[in-house]
C-alpha positions as CSV (number, residue, x, y, z in Angstrom):
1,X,0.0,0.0,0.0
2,X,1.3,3.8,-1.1
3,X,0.9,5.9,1.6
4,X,-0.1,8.8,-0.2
5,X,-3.1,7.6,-0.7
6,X,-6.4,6.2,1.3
7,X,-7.6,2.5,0.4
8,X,-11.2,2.3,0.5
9,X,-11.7,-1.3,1.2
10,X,-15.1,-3.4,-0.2
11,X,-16.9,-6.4,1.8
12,X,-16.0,-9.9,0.8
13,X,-13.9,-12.8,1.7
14,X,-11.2,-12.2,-0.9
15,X,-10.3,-8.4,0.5
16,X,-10.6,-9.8,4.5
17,X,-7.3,-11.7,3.4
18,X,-5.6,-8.1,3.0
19,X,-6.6,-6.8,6.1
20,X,-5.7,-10.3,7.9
21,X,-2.5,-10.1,5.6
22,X,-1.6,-6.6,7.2
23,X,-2.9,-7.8,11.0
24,X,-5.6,-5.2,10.8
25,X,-9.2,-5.1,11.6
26,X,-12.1,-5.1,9.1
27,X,-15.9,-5.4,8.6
28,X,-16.6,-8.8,6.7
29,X,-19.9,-7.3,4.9
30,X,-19.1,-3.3,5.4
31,X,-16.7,-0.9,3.7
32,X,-13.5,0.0,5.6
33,X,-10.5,2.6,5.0
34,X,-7.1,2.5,5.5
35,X,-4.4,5.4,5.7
36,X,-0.8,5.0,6.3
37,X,-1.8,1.3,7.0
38,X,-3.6,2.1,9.8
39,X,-7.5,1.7,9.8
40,X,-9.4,4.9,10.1
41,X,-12.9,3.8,9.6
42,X,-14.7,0.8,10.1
43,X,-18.2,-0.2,8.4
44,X,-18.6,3.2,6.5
45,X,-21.6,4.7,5.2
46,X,-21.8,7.0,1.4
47,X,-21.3,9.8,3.5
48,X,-18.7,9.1,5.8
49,X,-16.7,7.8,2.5
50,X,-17.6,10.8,1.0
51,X,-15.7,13.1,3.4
52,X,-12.8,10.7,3.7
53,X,-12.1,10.7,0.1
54,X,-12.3,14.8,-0.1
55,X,-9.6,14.4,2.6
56,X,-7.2,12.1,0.6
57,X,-6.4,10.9,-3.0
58,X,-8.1,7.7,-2.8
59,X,-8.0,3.7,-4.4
60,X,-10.8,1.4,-3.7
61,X,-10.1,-2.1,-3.5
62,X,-13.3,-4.4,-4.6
63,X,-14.0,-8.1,-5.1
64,X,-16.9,-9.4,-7.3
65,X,-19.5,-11.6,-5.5
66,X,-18.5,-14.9,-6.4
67,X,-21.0,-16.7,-9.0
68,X,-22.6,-13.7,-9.8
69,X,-19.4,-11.2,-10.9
70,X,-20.8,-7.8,-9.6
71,X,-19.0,-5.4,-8.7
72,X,-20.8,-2.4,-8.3
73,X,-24.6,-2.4,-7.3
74,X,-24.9,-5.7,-4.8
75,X,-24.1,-5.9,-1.7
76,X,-22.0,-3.0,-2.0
77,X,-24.6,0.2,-2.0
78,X,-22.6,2.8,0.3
79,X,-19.6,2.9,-2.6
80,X,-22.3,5.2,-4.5
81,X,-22.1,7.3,-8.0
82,X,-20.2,9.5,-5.9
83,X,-17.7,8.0,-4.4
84,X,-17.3,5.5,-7.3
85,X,-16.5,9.2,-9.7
86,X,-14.5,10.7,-6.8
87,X,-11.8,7.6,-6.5
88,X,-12.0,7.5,-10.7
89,X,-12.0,4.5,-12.9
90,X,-8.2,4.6,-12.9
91,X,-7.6,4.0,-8.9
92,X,-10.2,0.8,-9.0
93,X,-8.3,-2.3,-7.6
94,X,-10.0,-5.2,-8.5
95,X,-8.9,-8.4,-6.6
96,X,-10.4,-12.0,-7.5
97,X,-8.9,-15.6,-7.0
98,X,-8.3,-17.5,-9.7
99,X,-11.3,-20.0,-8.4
100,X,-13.4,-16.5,-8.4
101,X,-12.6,-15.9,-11.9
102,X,-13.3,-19.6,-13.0
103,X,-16.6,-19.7,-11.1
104,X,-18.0,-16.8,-13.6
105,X,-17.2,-19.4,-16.6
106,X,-16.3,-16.4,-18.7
107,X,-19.6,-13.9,-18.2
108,X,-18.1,-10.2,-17.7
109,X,-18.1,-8.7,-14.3
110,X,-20.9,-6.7,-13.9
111,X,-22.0,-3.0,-12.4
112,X,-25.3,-1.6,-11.7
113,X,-24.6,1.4,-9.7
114,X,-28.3,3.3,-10.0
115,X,-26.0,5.7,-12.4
116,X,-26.4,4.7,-16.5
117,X,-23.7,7.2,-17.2
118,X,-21.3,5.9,-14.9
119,X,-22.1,2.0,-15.8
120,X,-21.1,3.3,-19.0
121,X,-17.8,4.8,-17.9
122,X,-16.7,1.6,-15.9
123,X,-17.5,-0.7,-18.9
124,X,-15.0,-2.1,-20.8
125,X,-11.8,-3.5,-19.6
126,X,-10.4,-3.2,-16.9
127,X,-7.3,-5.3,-14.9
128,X,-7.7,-7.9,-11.9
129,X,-5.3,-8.5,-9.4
130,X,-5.2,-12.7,-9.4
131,X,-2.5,-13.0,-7.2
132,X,0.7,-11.3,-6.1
133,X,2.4,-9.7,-9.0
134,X,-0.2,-11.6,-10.9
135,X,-2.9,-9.4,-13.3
136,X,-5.4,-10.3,-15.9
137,X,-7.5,-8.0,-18.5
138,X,-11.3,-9.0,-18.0
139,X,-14.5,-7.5,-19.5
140,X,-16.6,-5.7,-17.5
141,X,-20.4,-4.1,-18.8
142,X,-24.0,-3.3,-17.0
């Protein structure tokens, strides 16, 4: 982790093994943030993100649900159109094991964020961390 920036951390299985990889605490099913690897907030809300993020350059790290693929829209409802635009496409981590990635047997990852003009800005391709030093291009639409 850089710290110059904040890492918005998503729910999910796959990111608890950062947080339990850097001996910190987390929220299985909430949104968390990190800063100079240190937690600063635990189970966020939009809001709460909202004023961490005008605070700090920010990354979000995410996870799709496994089966399903989304990324954006389930499960996930506090990282809103907002706070999605104010990190920007370019600072999205996207983390999935390679199981994850075969469980989807080759659909896209999917978004649904409420926000048609921002589903269109985050489809497309974008890169998954697999594993470390690992990466892999995959499709993402709404």
């Amino acid at each position: 982790m850089d710290n110059d920036f904040l890492y918005i951390i998503g729910p999910g299985t796959t990111t608890r093994a950062i947080m339990q990889r850097l001996g910190l605490s987390y929220t299985l099913l909430g949104v968390d943030a990190v800063y100079k690897k240190e937690v600063i907030g635990l189970d966020l809300g939009e809001s709460e993100l909202l004023k961490l993020i005008n605070k700090e350059k920010a990354k979000l790290i995410i996870t799709p649900i496994g089966g399903q693929g989304y990324i954006f829209g389930r499960g996930n409802q506090q990282l809103s159109p907002q706070v999605i635009r104010k990190v920007k496409r370019d600072n999205i981590i996207i983390i999935a094991t390679y199981n994850k990635i075969v469980s989807l047997k080759g659909s896209p990852l999917l978004v649904d964020t409420g926000d048609l003009s921002l589903d269109r800005e985050l489809n497309g391709y974008m890169q998954i961390v697999t594993n470390y030093h690992e990466r892999t291009a995959y499709r993402v639409k709404f």
